[in-house]
Structures are given as structure tokens and as C-alpha cells.
N, CA, C and O atoms as CSV, one atom per row, in Angstrom:
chain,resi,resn,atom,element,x,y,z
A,1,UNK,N,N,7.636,-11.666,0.064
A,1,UNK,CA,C,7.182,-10.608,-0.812
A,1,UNK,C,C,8.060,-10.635,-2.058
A,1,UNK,O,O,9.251,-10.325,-2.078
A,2,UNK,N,N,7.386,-11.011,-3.013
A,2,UNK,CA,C,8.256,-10.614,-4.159
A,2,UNK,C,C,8.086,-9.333,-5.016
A,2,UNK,O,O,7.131,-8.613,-4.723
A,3,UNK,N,N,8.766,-9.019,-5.878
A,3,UNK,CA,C,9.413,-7.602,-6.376
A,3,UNK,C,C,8.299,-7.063,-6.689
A,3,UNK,O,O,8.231,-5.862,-6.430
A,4,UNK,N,N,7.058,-7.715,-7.336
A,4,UNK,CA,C,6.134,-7.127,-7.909
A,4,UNK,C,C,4.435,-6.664,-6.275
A,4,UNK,O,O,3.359,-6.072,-6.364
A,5,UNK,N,N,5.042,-7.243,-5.299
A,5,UNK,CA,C,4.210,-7.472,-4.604
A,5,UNK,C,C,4.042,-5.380,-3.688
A,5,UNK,O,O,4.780,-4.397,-3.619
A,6,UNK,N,N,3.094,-5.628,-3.368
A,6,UNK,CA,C,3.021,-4.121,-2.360
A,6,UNK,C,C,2.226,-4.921,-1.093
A,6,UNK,O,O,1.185,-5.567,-0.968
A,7,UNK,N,N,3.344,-4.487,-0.234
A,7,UNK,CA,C,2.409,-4.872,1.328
A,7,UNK,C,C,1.732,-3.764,2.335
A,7,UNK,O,O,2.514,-2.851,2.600
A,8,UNK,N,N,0.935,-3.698,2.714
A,8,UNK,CA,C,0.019,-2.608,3.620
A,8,UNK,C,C,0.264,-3.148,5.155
A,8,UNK,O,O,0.256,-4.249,5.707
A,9,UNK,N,N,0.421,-2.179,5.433
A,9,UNK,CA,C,1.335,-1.909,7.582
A,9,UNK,C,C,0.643,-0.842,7.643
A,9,UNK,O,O,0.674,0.197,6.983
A,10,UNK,N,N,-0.264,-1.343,8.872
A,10,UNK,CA,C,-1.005,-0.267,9.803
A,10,UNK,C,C,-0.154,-0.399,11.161
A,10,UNK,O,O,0.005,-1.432,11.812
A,11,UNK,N,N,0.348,0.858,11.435
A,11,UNK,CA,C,1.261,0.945,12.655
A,11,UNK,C,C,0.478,2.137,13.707
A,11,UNK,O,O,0.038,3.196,13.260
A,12,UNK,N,N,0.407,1.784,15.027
A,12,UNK,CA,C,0.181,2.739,15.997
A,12,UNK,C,C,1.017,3.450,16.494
A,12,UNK,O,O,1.038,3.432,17.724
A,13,UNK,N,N,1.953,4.284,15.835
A,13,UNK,CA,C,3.171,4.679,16.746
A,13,UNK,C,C,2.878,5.648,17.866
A,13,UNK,O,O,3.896,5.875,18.520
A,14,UNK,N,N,1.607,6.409,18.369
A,14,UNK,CA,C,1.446,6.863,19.317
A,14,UNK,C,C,0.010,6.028,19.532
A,14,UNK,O,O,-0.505,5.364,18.633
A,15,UNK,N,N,-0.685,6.211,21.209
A,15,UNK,CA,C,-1.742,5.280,21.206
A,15,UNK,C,C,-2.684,5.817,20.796
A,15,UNK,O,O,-2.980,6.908,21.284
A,16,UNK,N,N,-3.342,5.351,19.948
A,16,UNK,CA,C,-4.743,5.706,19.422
A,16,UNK,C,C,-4.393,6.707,17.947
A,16,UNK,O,O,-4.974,7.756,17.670
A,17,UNK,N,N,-3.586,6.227,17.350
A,17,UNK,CA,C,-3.102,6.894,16.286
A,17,UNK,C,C,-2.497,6.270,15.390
A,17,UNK,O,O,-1.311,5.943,15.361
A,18,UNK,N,N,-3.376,6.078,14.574
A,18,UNK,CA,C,-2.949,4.710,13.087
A,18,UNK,C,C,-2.293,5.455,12.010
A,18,UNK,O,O,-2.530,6.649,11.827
A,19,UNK,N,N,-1.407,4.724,11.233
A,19,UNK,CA,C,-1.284,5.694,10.328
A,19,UNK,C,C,-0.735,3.862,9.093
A,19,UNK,O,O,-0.016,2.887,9.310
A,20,UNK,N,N,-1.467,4.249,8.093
A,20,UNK,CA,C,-1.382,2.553,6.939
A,20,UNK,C,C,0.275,3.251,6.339
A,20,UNK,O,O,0.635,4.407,6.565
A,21,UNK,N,N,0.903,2.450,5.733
A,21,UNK,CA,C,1.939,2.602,4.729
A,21,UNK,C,C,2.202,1.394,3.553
A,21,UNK,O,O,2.110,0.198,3.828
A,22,UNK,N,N,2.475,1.801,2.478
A,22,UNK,CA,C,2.201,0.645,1.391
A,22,UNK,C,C,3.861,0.880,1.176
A,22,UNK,O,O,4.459,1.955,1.127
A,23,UNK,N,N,4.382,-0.438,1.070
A,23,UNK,CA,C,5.941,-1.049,0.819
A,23,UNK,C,C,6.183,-2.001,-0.426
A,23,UNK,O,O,5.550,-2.969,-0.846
A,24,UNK,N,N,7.367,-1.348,-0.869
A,24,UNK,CA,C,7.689,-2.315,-1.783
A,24,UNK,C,C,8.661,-3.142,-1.973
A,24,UNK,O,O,9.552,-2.322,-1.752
A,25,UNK,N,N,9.225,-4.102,-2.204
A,25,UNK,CA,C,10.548,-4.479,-2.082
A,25,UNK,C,C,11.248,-4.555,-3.578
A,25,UNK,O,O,10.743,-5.338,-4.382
A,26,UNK,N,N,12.560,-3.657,-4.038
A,26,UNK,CA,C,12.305,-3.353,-5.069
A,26,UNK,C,C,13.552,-4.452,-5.419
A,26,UNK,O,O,13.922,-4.433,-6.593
A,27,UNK,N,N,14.141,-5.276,-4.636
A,27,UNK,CA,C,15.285,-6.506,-5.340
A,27,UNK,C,C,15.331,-7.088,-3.765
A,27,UNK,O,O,15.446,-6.219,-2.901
A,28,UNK,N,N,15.261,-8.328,-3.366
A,28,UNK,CA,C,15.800,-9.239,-2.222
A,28,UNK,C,C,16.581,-9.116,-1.678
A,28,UNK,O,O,16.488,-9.563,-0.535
A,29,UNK,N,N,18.033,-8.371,-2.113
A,29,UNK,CA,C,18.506,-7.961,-0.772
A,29,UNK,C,C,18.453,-6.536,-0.575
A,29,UNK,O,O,19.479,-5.869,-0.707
A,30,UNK,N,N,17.573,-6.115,-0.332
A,30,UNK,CA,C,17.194,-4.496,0.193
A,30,UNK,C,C,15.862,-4.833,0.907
A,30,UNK,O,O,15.137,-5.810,0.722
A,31,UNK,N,N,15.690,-3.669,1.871
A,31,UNK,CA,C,15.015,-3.658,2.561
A,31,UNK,C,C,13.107,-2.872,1.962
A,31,UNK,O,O,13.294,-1.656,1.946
A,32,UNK,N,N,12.627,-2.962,1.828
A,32,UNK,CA,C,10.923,-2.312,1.443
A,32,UNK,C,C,11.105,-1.429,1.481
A,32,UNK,O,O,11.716,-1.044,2.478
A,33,UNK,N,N,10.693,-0.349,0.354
A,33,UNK,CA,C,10.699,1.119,0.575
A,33,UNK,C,C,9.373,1.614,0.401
A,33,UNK,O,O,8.790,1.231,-0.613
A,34,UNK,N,N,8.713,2.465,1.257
A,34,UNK,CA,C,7.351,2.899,1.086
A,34,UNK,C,C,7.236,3.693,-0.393
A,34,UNK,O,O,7.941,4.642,-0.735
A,35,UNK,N,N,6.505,3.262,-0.935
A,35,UNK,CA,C,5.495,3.989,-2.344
A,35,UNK,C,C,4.223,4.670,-1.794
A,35,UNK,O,O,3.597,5.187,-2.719
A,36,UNK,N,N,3.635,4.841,-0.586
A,36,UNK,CA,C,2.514,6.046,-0.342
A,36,UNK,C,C,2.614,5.124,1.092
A,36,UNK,O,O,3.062,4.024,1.417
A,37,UNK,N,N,1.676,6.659,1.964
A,37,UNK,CA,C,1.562,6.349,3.289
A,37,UNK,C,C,0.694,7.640,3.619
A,37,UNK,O,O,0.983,8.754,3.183
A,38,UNK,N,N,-0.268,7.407,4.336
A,38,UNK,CA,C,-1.047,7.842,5.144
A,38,UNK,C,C,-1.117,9.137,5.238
A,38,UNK,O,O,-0.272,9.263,6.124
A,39,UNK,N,N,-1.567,10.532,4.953
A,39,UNK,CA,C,-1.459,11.637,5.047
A,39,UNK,C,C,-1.225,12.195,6.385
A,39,UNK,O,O,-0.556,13.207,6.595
A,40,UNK,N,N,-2.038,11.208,7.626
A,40,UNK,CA,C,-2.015,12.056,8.752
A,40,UNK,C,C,-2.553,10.735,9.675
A,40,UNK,O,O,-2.701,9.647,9.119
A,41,UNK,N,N,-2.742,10.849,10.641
A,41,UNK,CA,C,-3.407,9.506,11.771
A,41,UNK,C,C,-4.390,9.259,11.815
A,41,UNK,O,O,-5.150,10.224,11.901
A,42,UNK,N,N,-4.881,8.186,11.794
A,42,UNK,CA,C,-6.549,7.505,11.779
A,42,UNK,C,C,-7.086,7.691,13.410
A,42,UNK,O,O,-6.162,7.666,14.222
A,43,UNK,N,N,-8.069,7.822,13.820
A,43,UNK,CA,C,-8.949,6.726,15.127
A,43,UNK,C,C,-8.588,5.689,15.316
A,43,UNK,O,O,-8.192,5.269,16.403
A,44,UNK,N,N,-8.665,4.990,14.150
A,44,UNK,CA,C,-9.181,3.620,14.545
A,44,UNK,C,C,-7.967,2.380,13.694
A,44,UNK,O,O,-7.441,2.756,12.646
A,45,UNK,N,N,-7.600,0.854,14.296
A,45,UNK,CA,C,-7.014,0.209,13.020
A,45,UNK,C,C,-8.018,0.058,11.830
A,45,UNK,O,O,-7.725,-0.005,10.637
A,46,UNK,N,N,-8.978,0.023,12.266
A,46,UNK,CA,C,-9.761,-0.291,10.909
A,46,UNK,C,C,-9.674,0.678,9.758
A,46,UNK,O,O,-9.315,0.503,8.593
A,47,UNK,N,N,-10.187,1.968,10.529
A,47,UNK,CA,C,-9.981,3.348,9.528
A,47,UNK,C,C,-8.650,3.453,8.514
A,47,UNK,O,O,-8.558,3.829,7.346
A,48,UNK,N,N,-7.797,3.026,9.338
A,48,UNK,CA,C,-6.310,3.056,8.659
A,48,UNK,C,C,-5.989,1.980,7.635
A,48,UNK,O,O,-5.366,2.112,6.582
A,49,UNK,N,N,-6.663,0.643,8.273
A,49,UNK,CA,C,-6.723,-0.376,7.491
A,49,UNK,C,C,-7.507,-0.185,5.784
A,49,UNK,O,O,-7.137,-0.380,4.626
A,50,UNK,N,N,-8.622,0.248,6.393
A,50,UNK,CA,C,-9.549,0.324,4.638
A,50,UNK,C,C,-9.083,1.973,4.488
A,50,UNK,O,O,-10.117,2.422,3.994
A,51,UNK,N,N,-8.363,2.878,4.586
A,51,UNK,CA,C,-7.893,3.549,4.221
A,51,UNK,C,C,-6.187,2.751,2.793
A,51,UNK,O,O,-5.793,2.613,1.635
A,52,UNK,N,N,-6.027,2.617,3.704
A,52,UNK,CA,C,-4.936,1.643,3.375
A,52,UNK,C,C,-5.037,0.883,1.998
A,52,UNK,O,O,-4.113,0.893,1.184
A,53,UNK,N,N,-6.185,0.248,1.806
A,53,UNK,CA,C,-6.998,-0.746,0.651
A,53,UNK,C,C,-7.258,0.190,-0.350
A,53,UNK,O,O,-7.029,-0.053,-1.535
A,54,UNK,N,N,-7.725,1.253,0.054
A,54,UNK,CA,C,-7.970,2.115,-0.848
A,54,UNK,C,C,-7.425,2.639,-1.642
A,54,UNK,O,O,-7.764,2.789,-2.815
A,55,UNK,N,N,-6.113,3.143,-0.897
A,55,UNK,CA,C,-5.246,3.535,-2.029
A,55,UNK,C,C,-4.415,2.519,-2.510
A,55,UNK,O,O,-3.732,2.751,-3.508
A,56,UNK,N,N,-4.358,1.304,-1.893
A,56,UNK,CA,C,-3.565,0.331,-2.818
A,56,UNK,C,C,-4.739,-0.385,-4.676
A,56,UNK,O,O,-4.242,-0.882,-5.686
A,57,UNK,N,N,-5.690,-0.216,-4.500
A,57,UNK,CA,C,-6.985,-0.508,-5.333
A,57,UNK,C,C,-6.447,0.839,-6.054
A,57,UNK,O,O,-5.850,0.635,-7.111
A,58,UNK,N,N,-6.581,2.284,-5.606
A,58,UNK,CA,C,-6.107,3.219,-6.212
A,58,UNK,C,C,-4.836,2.911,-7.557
A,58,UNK,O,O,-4.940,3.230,-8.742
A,59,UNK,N,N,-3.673,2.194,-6.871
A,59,UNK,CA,C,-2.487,1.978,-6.866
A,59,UNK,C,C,-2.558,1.035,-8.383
A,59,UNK,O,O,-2.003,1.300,-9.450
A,60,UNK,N,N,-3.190,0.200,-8.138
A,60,UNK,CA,C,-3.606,-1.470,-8.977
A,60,UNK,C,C,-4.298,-0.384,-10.257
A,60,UNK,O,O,-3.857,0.104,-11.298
A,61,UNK,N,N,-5.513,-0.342,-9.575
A,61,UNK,CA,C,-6.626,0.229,-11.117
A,61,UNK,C,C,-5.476,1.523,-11.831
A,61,UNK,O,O,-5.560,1.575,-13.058
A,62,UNK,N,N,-4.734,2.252,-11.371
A,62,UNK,CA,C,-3.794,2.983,-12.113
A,62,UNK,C,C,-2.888,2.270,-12.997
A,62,UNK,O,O,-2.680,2.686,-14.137
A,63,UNK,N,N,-2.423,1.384,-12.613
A,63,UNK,CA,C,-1.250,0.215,-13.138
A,63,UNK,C,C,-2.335,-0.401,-14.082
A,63,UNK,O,O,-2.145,0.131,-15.176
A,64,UNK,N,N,-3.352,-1.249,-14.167
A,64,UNK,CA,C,-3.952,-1.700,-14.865
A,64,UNK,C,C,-4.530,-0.551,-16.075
A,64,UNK,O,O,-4.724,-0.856,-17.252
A,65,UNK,N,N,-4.660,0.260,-15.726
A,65,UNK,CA,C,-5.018,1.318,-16.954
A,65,UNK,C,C,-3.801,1.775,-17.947
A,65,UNK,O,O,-3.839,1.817,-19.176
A,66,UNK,N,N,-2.734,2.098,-17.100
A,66,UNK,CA,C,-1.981,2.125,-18.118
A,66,UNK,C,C,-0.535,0.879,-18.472
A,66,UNK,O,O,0.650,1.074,-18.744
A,67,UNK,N,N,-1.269,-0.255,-18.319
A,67,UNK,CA,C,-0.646,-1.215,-18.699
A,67,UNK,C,C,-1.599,-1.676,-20.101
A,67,UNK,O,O,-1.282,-2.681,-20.736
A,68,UNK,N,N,-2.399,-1.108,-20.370
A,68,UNK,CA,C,-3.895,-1.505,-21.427
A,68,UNK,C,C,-4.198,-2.340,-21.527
A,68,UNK,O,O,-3.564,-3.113,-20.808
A,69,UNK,N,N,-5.275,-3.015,-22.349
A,69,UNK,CA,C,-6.322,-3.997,-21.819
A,69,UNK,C,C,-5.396,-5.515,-21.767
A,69,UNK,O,O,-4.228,-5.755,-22.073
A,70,UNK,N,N,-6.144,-6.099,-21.406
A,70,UNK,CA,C,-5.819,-7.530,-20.803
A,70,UNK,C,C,-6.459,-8.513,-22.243
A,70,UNK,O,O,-7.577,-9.012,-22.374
A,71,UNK,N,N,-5.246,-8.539,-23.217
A,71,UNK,CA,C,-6.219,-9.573,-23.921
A,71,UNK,C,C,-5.491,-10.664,-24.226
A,71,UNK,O,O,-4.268,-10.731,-24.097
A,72,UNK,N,N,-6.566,-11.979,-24.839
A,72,UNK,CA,C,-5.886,-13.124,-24.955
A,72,UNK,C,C,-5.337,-13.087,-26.489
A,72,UNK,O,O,-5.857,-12.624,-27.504
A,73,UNK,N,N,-4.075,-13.757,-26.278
A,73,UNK,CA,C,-3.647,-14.179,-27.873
A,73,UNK,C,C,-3.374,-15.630,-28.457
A,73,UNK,O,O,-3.071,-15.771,-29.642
């Protein structure tokens, strides 16, 4: 994972209870620190999973908006 990267962890810590967390690693020798996580427990891995996507897409299209447009020079 490099500095710019965000990774998504769907963890079951009780059974039948998902909960996604988005990590960042903010320099190589430190450990990932969560930037958002899950309000409350899913059903399902999946639920947690595209829960998960969602707010990282959330995460991206925010960064891309206010980074402004993408142009060539």
C-alpha cells in the first residue's frame, strides 16, 4: 500500500456481523489509520463489502472535485 492508496477490510468481529473500514497508510513505517468505517454492522459480507465501495467512490469523487478538472497541458 502506498501513501496515496486507501484499503477496504470487511471484518466479522462478532458472527454474523460485518462492519467495512477504509485505511490509510500515512508514511511506511506506521501502521494504517482508519479515515471512515462503518456506522454500525451489516448481515451480510457482501452488504458491508459494497457498503464499503461506496463510501470509498464517495471518498475518490470528493478528492476529484476538489482537486479540479483533469486537464492536459
Amino acid at each position: 500500500m502506498n501513501a496515496h492508496s486507501i484499503e477496504l477490510i470487511v471484518d466479522e468481529p462478532i458472527p454474523g456481523h460485518y462492519c467495512w473500514v477504509l485505511l490509510k497508510q500515512e508514511s511506511p513505517d506506521q501502521n494504517p489509520v482508519p479515515v471512515d468505517y462503518a456506522a454500525g454492522p451489516m448481515p451480510t459480507y457482501t452488504a458491508a463489502m459494497m457498503a464499503g465501495i461506496a463510501a470509498l467512490e464517495r471518498r475518490t469523487e470528493a478528492h476529484a472535485e476538489s482537486s479540479g478538472p483533469n486537464t492536459l497541458h
